[in-house]
Structures are given as structure tokens and as C-alpha cells.
C-alpha positions in Angstrom: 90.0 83.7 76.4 89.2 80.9 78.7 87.0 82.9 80.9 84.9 83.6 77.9 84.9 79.5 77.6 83.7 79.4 81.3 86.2 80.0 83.7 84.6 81.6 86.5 87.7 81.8 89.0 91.6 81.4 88.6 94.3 81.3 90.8 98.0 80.9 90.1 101.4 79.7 91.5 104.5 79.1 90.9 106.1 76.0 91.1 107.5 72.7 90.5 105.7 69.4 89.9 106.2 65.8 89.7 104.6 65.0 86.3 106.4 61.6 86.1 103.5 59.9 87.8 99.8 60.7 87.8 99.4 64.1 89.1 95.7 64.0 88.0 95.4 61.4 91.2 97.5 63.4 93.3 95.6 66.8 93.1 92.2 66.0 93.4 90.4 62.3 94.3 87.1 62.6 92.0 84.1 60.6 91.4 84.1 61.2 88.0 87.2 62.6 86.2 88.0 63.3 82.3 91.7 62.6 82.1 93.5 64.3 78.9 97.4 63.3 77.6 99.9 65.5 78.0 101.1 68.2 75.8 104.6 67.6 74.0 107.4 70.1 75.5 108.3 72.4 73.0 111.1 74.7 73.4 110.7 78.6 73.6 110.3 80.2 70.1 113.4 82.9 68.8 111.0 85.5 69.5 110.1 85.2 73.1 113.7 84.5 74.3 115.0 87.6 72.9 111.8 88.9 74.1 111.9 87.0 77.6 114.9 89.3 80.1 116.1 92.5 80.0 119.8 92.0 81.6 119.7 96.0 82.5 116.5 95.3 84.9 118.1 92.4 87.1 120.1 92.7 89.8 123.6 93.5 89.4 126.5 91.1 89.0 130.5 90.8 88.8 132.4 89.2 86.7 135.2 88.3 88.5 132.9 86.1 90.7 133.0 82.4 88.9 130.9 79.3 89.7 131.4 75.9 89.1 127.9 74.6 87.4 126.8 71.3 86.7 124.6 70.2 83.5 124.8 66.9 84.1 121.4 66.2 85.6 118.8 63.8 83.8 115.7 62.9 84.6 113.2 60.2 82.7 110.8 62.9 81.2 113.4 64.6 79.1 116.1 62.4 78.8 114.7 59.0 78.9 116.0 58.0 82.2 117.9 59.7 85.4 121.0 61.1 84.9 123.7 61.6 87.8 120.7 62.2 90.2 120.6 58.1 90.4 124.7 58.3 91.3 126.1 55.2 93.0 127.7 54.7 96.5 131.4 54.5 95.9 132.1 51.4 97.4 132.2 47.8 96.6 129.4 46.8 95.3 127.6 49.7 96.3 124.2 50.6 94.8 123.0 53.3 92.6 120.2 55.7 94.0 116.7 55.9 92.0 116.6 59.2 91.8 113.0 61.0 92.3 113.1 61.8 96.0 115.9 59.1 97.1 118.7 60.8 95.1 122.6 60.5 95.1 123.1 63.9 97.8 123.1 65.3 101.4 120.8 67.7 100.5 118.0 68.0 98.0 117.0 71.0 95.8 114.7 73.4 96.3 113.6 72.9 92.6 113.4 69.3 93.0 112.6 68.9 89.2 114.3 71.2 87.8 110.8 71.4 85.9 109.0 73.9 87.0 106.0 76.3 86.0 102.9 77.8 86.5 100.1 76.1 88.5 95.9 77.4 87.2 93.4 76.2 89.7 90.2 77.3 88.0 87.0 76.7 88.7 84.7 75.9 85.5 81.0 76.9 85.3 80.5 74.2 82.2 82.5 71.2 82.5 81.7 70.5 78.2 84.5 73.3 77.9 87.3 71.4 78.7 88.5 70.8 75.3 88.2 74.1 73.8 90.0 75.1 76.8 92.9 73.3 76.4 93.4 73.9 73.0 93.4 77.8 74.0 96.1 77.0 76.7 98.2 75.2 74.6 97.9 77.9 71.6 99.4 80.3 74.5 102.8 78.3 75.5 101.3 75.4 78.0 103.9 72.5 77.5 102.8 69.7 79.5 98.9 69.8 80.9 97.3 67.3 83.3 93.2 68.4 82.5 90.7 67.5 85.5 87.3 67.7 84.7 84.2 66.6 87.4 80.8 66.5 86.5 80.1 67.2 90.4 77.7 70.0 90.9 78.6 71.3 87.3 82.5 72.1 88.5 85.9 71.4 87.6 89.4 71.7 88.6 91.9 72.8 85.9 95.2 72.1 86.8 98.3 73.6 83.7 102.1 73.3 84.0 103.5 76.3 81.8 106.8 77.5 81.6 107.7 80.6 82.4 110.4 82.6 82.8 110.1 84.2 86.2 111.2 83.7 89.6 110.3 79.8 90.1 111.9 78.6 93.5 110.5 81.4 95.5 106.8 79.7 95.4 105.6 78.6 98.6 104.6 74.9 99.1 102.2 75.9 102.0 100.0 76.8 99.0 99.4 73.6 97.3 97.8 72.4 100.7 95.2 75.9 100.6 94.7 75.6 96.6 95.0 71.6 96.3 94.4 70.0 99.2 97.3 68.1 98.9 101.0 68.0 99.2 102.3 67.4 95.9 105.8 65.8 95.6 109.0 66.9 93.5 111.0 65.3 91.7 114.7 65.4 90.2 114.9 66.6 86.5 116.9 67.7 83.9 119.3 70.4 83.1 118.3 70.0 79.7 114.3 72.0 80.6 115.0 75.6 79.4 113.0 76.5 82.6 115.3 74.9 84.9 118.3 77.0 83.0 116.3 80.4 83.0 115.6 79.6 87.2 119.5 78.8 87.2 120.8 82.4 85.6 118.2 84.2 87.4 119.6 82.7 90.9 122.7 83.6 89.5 121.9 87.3 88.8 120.2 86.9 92.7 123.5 86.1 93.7 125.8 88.5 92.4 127.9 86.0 89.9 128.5 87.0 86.4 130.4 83.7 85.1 129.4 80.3 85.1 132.1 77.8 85.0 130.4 75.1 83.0 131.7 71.2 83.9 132.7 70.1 80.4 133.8 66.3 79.3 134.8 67.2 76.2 133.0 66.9 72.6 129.9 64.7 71.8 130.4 63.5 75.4 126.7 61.8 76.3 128.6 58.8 76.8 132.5 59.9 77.1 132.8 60.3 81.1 135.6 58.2 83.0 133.3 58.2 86.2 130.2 55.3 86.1 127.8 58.5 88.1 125.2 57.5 85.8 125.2 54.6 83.5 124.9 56.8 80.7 127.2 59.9 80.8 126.3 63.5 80.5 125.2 66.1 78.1 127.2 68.7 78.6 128.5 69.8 75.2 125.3 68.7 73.8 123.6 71.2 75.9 125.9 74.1 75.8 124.9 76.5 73.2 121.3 76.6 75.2 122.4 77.4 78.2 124.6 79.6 76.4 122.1 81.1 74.5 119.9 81.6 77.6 123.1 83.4 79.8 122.8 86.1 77.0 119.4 86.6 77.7 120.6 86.6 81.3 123.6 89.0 81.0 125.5 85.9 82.4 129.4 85.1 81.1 130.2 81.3 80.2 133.3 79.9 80.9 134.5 75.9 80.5 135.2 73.3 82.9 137.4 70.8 81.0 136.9 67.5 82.8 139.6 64.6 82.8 137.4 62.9 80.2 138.5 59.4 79.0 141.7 59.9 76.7 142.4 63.0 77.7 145.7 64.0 76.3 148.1 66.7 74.7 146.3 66.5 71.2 143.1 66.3 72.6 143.4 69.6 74.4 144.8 71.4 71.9 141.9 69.6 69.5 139.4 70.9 72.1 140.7 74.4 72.6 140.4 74.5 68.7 136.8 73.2 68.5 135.7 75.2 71.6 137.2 78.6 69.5 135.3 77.4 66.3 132.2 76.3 67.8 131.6 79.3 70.5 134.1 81.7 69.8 131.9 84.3 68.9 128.7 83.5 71.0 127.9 86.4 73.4 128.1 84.6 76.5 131.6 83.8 75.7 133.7 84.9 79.1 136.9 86.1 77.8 140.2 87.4 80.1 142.1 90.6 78.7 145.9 90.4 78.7 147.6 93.5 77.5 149.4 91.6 75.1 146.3 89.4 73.3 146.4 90.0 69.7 142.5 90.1 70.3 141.5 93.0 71.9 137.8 91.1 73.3 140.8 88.7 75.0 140.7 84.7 75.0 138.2 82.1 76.3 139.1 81.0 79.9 139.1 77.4 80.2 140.2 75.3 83.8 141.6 72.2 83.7 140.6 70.2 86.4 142.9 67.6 87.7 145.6 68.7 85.8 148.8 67.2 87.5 147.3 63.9 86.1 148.6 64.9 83.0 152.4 65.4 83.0 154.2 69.0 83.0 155.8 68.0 79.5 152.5 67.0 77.7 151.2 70.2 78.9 154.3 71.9 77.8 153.5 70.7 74.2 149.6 72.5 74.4 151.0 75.7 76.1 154.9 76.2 75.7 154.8 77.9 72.4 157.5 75.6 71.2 155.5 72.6 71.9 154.1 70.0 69.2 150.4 70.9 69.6 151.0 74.9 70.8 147.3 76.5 70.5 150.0 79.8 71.4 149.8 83.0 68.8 147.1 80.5 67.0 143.5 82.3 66.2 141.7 79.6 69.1 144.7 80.5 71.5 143.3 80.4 75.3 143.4 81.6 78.8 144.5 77.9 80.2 144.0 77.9 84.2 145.7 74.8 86.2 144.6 72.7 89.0 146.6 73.0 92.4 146.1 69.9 94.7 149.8 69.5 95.5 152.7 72.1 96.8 154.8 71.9 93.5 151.4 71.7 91.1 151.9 75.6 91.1 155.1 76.2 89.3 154.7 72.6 87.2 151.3 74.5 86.0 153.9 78.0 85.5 157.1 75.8 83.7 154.1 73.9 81.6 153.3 77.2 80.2 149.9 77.7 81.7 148.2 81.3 82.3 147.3 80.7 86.1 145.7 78.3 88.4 142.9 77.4 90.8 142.4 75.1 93.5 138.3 74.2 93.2 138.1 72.0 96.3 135.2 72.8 98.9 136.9 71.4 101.7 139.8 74.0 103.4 142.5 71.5 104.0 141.9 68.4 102.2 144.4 69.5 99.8 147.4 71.6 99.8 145.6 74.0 97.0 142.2 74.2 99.0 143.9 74.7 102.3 143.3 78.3 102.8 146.7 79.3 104.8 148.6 78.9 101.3 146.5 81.4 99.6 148.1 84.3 100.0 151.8 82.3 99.0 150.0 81.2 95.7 149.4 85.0 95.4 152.8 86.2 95.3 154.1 83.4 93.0 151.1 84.3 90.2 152.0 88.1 90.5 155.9 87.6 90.4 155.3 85.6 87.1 152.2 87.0 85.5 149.9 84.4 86.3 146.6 84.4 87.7 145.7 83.0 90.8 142.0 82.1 91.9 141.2 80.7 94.5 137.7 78.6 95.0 135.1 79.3 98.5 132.3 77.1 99.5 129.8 77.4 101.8 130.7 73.3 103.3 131.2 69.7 102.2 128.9 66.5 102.3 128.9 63.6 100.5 128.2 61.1 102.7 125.7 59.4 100.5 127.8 58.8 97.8 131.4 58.6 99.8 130.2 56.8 103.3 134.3 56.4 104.3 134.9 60.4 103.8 134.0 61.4 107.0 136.9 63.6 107.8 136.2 65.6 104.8 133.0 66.7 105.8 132.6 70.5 106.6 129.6 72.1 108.7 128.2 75.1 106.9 128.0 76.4 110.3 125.0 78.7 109.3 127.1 80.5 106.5 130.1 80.9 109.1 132.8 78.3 107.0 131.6 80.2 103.5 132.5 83.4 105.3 135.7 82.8 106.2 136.6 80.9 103.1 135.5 83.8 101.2 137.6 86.6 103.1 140.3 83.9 102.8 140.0 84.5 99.6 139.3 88.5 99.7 142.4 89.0 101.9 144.7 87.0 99.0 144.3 89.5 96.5 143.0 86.8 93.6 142.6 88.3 90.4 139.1 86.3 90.4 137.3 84.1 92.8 135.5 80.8 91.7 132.5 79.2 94.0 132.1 75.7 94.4 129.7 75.1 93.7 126.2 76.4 92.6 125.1 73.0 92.3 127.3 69.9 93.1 124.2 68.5 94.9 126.5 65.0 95.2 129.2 66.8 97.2 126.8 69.2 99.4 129.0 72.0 97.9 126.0 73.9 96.6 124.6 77.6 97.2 121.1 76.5 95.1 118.3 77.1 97.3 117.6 73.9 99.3 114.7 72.5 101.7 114.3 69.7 104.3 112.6 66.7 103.4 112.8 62.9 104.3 112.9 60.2 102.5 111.8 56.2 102.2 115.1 54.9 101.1 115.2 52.2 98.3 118.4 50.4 98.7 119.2 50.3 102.1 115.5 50.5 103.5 114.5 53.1 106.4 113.9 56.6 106.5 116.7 59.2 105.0 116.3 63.1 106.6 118.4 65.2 103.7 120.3 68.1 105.7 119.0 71.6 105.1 119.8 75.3 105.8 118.0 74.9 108.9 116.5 78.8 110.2 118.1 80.1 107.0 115.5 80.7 104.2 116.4 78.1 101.2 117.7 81.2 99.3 120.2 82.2 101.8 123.4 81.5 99.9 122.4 83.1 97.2 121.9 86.3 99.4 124.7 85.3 101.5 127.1 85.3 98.4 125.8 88.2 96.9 126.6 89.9 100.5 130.0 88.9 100.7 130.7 89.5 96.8 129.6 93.5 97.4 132.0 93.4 100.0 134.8 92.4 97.6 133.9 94.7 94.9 132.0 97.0 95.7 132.2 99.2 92.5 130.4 96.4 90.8 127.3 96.4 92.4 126.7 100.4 92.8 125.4 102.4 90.8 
């Protein structure tokens, strides 16, 4: 359709884009320009997203590998303003970052807007075509356009953002440079943009993890967090059934993160472990653990509990004893309820509370007691000598110097994939019933295996020049191949045919 309008070449790429300023200016400097507004985002009808994967013709995954995954991310297009990309320094009187290119993290995504799409450089043999042009584009799923026209030597330069649903980070910046002339910046987006989600469960499938472990701060929670990241809290109910909805197409498993949300309490877990059965109970993408002796034979909802010993062994005892005042025990929205280990007697408070198992999420081997890897294997024995499960959490290193400057002897060196291999046969040689990764992307504690790439930085707050750390000779992608790797290793049987 638009080379009958008068497109006489047409290249594409995939990409992402910093549409929050005026990409028109930044492509192509023109003595004469048409500029056109942008297209409204609309999401992706019923029909293409049950139209859009085939889980049978991605790469295969396990699901007893977990990841922690954040939602949390805002950014001015979509949501009005940054979200947790603009995190503060936690110290007195410390400053929030911008966001954009000077964000709250060691490192920063190879996404960089979580936005991403299609790039059209055509050339136009009638710049008067324009308009008819753009209303074909838009007719065929093109969700925010930036439309170039130049009168010069009857040419023009059509530049259209589109989502798709294909295989966004693996586009090559050397490209804008041969196409555009031009290095066109990223910036930091949402996890609200459907394309950012699809990019996300793709990496996932890249990776070889079947569950997401979704960070949850409990219901209708845009402004009910306990930590000031982001002057405005976070979506991550609000957002669940999409990314939910998108994991089916995906063949990817959704589990829950239950943050220690403002007010958290007995009544408010068993309230949520109600809601959470009632709202999502019987979405697809619902992970559920078989027990021999569930009354449900599709099993329960796993749902972790992270920083759990801040909340007393006897008000878990009345959520999970099935004597207590709240008991969600024998009920219809009855769940698999996995407990935080940070101390040496959090394991058998978690057990005596009446808990199904427990994990120890931390990044960093030896900051904690649960993390510390030399205790694995003890936290082993005491899950299978009381039928619990026991999971311990790998990642690939630690930093968070930009938001933590006094943490220093936290940090861990990623040691070109050497730390994430040893936590990870750490966790191998324990015996866990299922292994959780932190994170896929904690960008704020430089836990993430999400494809990441060097750049530097003029830095708003303190002034100077920031250079964010990288995989440096790995290619951006290699902890998602790195994982997948060390996953077929694990279980092998999952990934053969």
C-alpha cells in the first residue's frame, strides 16, 4: 500500500527510540520539514495477541527455574512521569535521579525505553503523499509516528515507531548511524508498553525460565509502597492481568512477590491470598505447586513473602497454622506460602509458623545468613525432613552504588559470568526443589540478567560524567544465554526433546 502512494525504497530495523523529545530534529536536520503529531498508543487488539506467539515454536523452558521481575518502571510517555527509574540516593538528603539516561542503577538496559519498535526509512518519490501515507500506516498498527517530509530534490525521509512483537533488543545501534546519520538516544520507559512485556517473556523463553516471580505491593497499590523509590509508587497489581495475559501468549508461568507493603499484617495476607485466588485463580499463566495431598489436583498459587521475619512467627501462625484466626488452610484460595530466610532461626520460625517452604532472594553470597551459599545444602535437609520446600536464589553479581554509596562491601563482581556460576551449582549441588534468579531486572541493585550496554552519562545532580558498568567482551545478551546454559545443565530433561 504505501509503495503504490510513492514509496520508492524502504528499509527497516528494530529498535528503541527516545520519542520524549523531538526525534523529527534528531534524525534528520532539514531545510524544509512537514512535522505531523503523534499517533495515540493503542493497545494490541484480542485478535492479534492470540494471533501474535506460538509457545510450541520458542525455545524451550523449565519451570522450576523462577525470576524475580520488576513492573515497577514508569516513564513520562505512559505514565505521566518516571517511575523508580528516577530512584533517590539513600542518604540524607540525597537526591532523586531524572531518569532518561541519568537513571537510579549501575548499569543501564539494553532496551533503554522499554519502548521499542520498528524503524521505516523510506525514500518518497512525491513528497504531497505524506498524509495518505500516514493514514495507511496507522490503519496497519503504527502507534506513535514522527512524519519527516523535505521538499529537497522531490525526497523525503519517513521515519514510523510500530510495535511489534518480535525479537526487539537484538537490533544493532551501528545501524541508525548507516540509515540515519545519527546516533539516536534511549530512554527509560515503562513496564506498562505491551512491547516492553512481549521483549521481556521472549528474553525469558531465550533464557530458559518458565516462571516469573512478579514483585507485588499488594492491591490497588499505585501509591501503597513503604519505600519513597519514586514519589509516586508502582503499578504492579494494576498491571498484572497484562503481563499475565501476555505470559500465556508466551507459555510463561506467573507467580507473586508479596512485598512488605504499608500495613502489612495477618488479615491482610489472608485478605490478599483471598483476592489473589478470586482475581487470578483461574488465568492460565497462573504457576501452581502440586502437593500430593491438594484437594485441587492443578495445585495452589505460589506466593513468596519477602521480608517475612518482619512479621512475627505467631501472626503468621494465624494465616498458615490451620488453627489460626485468619487460616486461608483447607479454604478454596488456600496457597503454597514460601518464607524469607535472612537469619539462622528464620527457617524453622517460617516451618513452626506453618509455612510451605522458604527462600533466601539475596544476590549477594554472604550478606545474609540465607544468601550465604555454605548453608544451602543444611536448609536442604531441614525442608526434606519436614516437607518443605527449599529454594534457593543465584545471581549473576551485586551493584548499587548509585543508589546505596555506603554499601561497598556488598558489592559483587560478575567476574565475566564466574560468581553466577558458582552461585548457581551452589544451588544445583543443594538439591532445591526449584531455583529462583535474582533478578531479571533489579536494574537499582545490578542484580539483573536483561541484556545491558555501555554508555556514559552527563550527570544531573552531582555534575560530571557517569560511565554505567557493562558486560564488558560479553555480548549484552549473555546472561540470558549464560542462564539458559547453566539451567540445561540442571535439568536437562527439560530442554530435550
Amino acid at each position: 500500500k504505501v509503495f503504490r502512494e510513492g514509496v520508492i525504497s524502504l528499509y527497516g530495523v528494530f529498535t528503541c527510540l527516545d520519542t520524549s523529545t523531538s526525534a523529527a530534529s534528531q534524525i534528520m536536520a532539514s531545510p524544509s520539514k512537514e512535522r505531523r503529531p503523534a499517533a495515540r498508543q493503542t493497545a494490541p487488539s484480542a485478535k492479534d495477541a492470540a494471533s501474535a506467539v506460538k509457545p510450541a515454536t520458542l525455545p524451550r523452558v523449565s519451570y522450576r527455574a523462577m525470576s524475580f521481575y520488576y513492573s515497577w518502571y514508569g516513564n513520562p510517555r505512559v505514565d505521566g512521569k518516571y517511575i523508580h527509574w528516577n530512584h533517590k540516593v539513600l542518604v540524607a538528603g540525597g537526591k532523586s535521579f531524572p531518569g532518561g539516561g541519568d537513571i537510579g542503577a549501575d548499569f543501564y538496559p539494553q532496551l533503554g525505553a522499554y519502548r521499542c519498535g520498528m524503524v521505516l526509512v523510506g525514500t518518497l518519490l512525491r513528497s504531497d503523499s505524506c498524509a495518505s501515507i500516514l493514514k495507511i500506516l496507522r490503519r496497519n498498527g503504527a502507534v506513535a509516528v514522527v512524519f519527516v517530509c523535505s521538499t529537497l530534490q522531490a525526497r523525503g525521509l519517513l521515519v514510523v515507531f510500530r510495535l511489534q512483537r518480535q525479537n526487539f533488543y537484538s537490533a544493532q545501534r551501528t545501524m541508525y548511524r548507516v540509515l540515519l546519520g545519527t546516533t539516536v538516544e534511549t530512554y527509560v520507559a515503562s513496564s506498562n508498553d505491551p512491547a516492553t512485556i512481549r521483549a521481556h517473556m521472549r528474553m525469558h523463553r531465550e533464557a530458559g525460565i518458565g516462571v516469573m516471580v512478579l514483585s507485588w505491593w499488594g492491591r490497588d497499590d499505585f501509591v501503597r509502597t513503604s519505600l519513597d523509590f519514586s514519589s509516586g509508587g508502582s503499578k504492579t497489581d494494576f498491571n498484572m492481568r497484562k503481563i499475565m495475559d501476555i505470559a500465556t501468549e508466551y507459555g510463561i508461568k506467573v507467580a507473586f512477590h508479596v512485598e512488605p507493603y504499608e500495613g502489612r499484617s495477618a488479615q491482610s495476607i489472608a485478605d490478599d491470598a483471598k483476592y489473589i485466588q478470586l482475581e487470578y485463580g483461574e488465568h492460565p499463566a497462573l504457576f501452581r505447586h502440586v502437593d500430593r495431598n491438594d484437594a485441587d489436583s492443578r495445585g495452589r498459587p505460589v506466593l513468596f513473602f519477602y521480608d517475612s521475619y518482619k512479621l512475627g512467627e505467631s501472626e503468621w501462625a494465624k494465616v498458615f497454622d490451620r488453627n489460626g484466626a485468619f487460616s486461608v488452610r483447607g479454604k478454596p484460595w488456600d496457597v503454597v506460602a514460601i518464607g524469607h530466610i535472612v537469619n539462622a532461626g528464620d527457617a524453622a520460625a517460617i516451618r513452626r509458623a506453618g509455612l510451605d517452604g522458604f527462600y533466601t532472594y539475596f544476590a549477594t553470597d554472604g550478606f545474609t545468613y540465607g544468601s550465604s551459599t555454605g548453608n544451602w545444602n543444611t536448609f536442604h535437609e531441614e525442608a526434606v525432613r519436614h516437607g518443605l520446600l527449599f529454594i534457593p536464589s543465584v545471581g549473576p553479581g551485586y551493584a548499587d552504588m548509585r543508589i546505596r554509596p555506603f554499601n561497598r562491601a556488598n558489592q559483587r563482581s560478575r567476574e565475566g559470568g564466574a560468581y553466577y556460576r558458582r552461585m548457581m551449582q551452589a544451588a544445583i549441588s543443594s538439591r532445591a526443589d526449584y531455583i529462583t534468579i535474582t533478578s531479571f531486572n533489579e536494574w537499582h541493585e545490578g542484580t539483573q540478567i536483561e541484556p545491558a550496554v555501555r554508555k556514559r552519562v552527563e550527570q544531573t545532580a552531582t555534575g560530571g560524567v557517569f560511565q554505567y558498568q557493562d558486560y564488558g567482551d560479553k555480548d549484552p545478551s549473555y546472561y540470558l544465554q549464560l542462564t539458559r546454559e547453566l539451567l540445561r545443565g540442571w535439568v536437562p530433561e527439560d530442554f530435550n526433546l
